[in-house]
C-alpha positions as CSV (number, residue, x, y, z in Angstrom):
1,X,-61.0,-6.8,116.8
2,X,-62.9,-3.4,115.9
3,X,-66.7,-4.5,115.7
4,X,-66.5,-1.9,112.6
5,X,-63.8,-3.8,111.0
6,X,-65.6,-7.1,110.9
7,X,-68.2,-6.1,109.3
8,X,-68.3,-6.6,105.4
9,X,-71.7,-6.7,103.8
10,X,-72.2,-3.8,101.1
11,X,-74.9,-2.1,99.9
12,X,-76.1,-0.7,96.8
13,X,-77.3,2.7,96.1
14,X,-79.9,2.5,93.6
15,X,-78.7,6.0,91.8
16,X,-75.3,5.6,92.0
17,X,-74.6,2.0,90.6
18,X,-70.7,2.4,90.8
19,X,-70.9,3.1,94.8
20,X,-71.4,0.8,97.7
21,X,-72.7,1.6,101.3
22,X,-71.3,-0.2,103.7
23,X,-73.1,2.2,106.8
24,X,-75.9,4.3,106.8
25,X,-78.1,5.8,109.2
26,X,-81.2,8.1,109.0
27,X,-83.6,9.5,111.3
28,X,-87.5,8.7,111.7
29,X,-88.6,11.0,108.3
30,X,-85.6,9.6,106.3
31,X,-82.9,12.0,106.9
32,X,-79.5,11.1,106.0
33,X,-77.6,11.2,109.9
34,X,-74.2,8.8,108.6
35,X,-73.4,7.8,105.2
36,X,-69.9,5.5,104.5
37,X,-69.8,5.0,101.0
38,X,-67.3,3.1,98.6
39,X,-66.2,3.6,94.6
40,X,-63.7,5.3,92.6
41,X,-63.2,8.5,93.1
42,X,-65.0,9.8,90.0
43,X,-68.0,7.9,91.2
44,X,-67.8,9.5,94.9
45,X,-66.8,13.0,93.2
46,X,-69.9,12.5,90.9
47,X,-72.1,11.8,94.1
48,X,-71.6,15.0,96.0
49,X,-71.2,17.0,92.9
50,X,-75.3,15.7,92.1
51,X,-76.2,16.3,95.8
52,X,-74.8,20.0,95.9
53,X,-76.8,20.4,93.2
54,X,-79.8,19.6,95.0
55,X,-83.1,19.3,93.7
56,X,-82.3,20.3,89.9
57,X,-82.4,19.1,86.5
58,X,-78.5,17.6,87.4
59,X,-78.6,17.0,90.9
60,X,-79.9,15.4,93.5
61,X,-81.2,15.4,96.8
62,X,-81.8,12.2,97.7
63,X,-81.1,8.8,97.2
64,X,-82.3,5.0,97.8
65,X,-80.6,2.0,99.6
66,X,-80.7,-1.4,98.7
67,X,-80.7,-3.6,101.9
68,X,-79.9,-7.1,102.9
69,X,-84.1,-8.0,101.7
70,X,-83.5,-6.0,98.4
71,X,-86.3,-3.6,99.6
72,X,-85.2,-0.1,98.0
73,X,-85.4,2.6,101.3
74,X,-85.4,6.2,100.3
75,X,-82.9,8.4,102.2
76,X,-83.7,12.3,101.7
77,X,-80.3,14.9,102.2
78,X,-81.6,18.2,101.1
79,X,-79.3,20.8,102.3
80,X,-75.8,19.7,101.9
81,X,-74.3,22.3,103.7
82,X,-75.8,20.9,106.9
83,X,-73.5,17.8,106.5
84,X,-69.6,17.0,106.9
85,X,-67.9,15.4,104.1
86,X,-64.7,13.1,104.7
87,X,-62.9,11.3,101.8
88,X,-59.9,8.6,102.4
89,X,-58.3,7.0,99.3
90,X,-57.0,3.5,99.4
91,X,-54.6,3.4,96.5
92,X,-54.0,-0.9,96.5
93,X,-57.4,-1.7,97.0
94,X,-58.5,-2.2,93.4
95,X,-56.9,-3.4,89.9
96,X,-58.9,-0.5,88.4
97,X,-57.3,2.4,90.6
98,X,-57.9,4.0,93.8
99,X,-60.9,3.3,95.6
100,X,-62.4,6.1,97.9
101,X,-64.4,6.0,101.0
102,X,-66.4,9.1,101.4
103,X,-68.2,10.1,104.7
104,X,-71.5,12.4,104.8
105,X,-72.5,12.7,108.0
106,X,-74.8,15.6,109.6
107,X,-72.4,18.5,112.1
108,X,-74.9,17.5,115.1
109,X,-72.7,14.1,115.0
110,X,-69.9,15.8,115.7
111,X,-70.9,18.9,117.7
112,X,-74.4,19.9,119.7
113,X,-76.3,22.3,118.0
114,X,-76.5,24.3,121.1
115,X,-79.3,27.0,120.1
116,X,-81.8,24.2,118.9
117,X,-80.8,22.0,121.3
118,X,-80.3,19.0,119.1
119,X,-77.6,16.3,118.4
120,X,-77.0,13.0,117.3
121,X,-74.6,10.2,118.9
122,X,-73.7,7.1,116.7
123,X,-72.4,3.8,118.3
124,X,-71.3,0.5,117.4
125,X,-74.6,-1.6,117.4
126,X,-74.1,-3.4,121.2
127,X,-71.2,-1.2,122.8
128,X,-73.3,2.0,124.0
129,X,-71.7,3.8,126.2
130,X,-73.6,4.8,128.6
131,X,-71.0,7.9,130.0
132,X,-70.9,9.4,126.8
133,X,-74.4,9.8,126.4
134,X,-74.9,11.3,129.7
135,X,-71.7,13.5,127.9
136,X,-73.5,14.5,125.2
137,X,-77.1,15.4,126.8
138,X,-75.0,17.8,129.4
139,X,-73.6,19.4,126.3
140,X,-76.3,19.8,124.8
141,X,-78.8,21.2,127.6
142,X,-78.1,24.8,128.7
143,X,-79.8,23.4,132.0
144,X,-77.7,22.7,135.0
145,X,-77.8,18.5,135.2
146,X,-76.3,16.9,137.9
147,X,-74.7,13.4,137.5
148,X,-76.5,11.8,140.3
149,X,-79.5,12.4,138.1
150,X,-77.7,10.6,135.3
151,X,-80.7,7.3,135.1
152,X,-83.7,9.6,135.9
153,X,-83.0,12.2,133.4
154,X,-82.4,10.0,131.0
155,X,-85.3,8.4,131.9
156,X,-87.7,11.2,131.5
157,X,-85.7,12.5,128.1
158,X,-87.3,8.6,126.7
159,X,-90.3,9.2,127.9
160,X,-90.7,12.5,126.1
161,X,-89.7,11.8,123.5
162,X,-86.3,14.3,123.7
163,X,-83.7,11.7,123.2
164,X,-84.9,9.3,120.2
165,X,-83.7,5.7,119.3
166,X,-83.0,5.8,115.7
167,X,-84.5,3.5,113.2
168,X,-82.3,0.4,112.5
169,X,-79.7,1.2,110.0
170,X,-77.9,-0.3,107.2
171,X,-74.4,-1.5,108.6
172,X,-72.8,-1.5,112.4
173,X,-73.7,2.1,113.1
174,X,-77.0,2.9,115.7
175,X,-77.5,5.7,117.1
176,X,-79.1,8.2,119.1
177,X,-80.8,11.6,118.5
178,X,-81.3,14.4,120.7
179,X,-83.7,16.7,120.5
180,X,-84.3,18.6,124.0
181,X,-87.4,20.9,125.0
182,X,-85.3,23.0,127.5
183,X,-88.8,24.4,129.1
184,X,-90.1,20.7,129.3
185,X,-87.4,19.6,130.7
186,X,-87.0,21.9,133.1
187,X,-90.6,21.7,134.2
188,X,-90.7,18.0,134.4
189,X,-87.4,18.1,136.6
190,X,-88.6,20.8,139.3
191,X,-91.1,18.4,139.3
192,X,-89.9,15.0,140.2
193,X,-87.4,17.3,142.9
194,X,-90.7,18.6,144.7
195,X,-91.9,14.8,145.1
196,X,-88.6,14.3,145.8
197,X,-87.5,12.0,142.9
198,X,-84.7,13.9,142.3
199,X,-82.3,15.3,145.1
200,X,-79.6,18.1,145.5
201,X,-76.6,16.4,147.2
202,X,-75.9,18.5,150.2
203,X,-72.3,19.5,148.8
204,X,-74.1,21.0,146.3
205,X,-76.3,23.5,148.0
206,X,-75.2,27.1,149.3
207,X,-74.4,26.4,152.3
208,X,-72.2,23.7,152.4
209,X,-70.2,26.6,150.2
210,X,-70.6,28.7,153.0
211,X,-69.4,26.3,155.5
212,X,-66.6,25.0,153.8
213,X,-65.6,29.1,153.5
């Protein structure tokens, strides 16, 4: 079975006392990265109407979640035009009407932002995969990386400090975030390929082209 199907706990939101969390994710100052909440659909409706809104007399722009401990964690959105939003109804769930599940989730989970050089990758807590990482960091750098370098590169991203465990969330969700230095990276890599760390496979230098011509 789906690991995200079996899991069931729910969580409150301290503002919004008609929704429940059942995933959420943030960064390392708080930042909303993944949001799956659940309620009627005037309660979801009334929750991105307050954080469109923002920081007003009406609105909001931020929230807190109630975990499993009953500690109250703050989780800051500001901008929500930075964020996807995805709503599915469910229209047996409930004696009192359709319930919704609405998703608020930041673009860089679903595409690179290629001029900052940033992303995020979410994953079921225990089933990383490994190749769609590597996936993502190739997407994401406007660096040539090749896959033989796959384990060092990644290697040297953790140690930098470019590609970021995120904190433990609420839920099944963990993930990743990306955030790459392109001139620190590079530096570091032409390093570790003078000491001969890292090597260029001989089908991949000019004249194996040449010869194969």
């Amino acid at each position: 079975m789906n690991p995200l199907l079996q899991h069931k706990t729910l969580y409150r939101i301290d503002e919004c006392i008609d929704l429940m969390l059942d995933s959420c994710v943030i960064d390392h100052n708080a930042n909303l990265v993944f949001a799956s909440a659940w309620g009627s659909d005037t309660a979801t409706q009334s929750l991105l109407a307050k954080l469109t809104l923002g920081n007003t007399k009406d609105g909001m722009d931020h929230f807190h979640m109630i975990n499993e401990n009953n500690a109250s964690i703050p989780v800051y959105v500001g901008d929500l035009n930075k964020y996807e939003k995805r709503l599915a109804r469910f229209n047996r769930c409930s004696i009192f009407g359709s319930i919704v599940n609405v998703w608020i989730y930041d673009k860089r989970c679903k595409f690179p932002d290629e001029e900052k050089s940033s992303a995020y990758m979410l994953y079921i807590q225990n089933h990383l995969n490994d190749e769609r990482l590597w996936a993502l960091i190739k997407a994401t750098c406007s660096i040539p990386l090749l896959d033989e370098w796959q384990k060092i590169v990644i290697e040297i991203m953790q140690d930098t400090d470019m590609l970021i465990h995120l904190p433990t969330p609420l839920g099944p969700l963990a993930g990743y975030q990306l955030q790459v230095d392109l001139d620190k990276l590079t530096s570091v890599i032409g390093e570790h390929i003078r000491h001969g760390m890292l090597s260029i496979p001989e089908s991949y230098k000019p004249q194996a082209f040449l010869t194969a011509a």
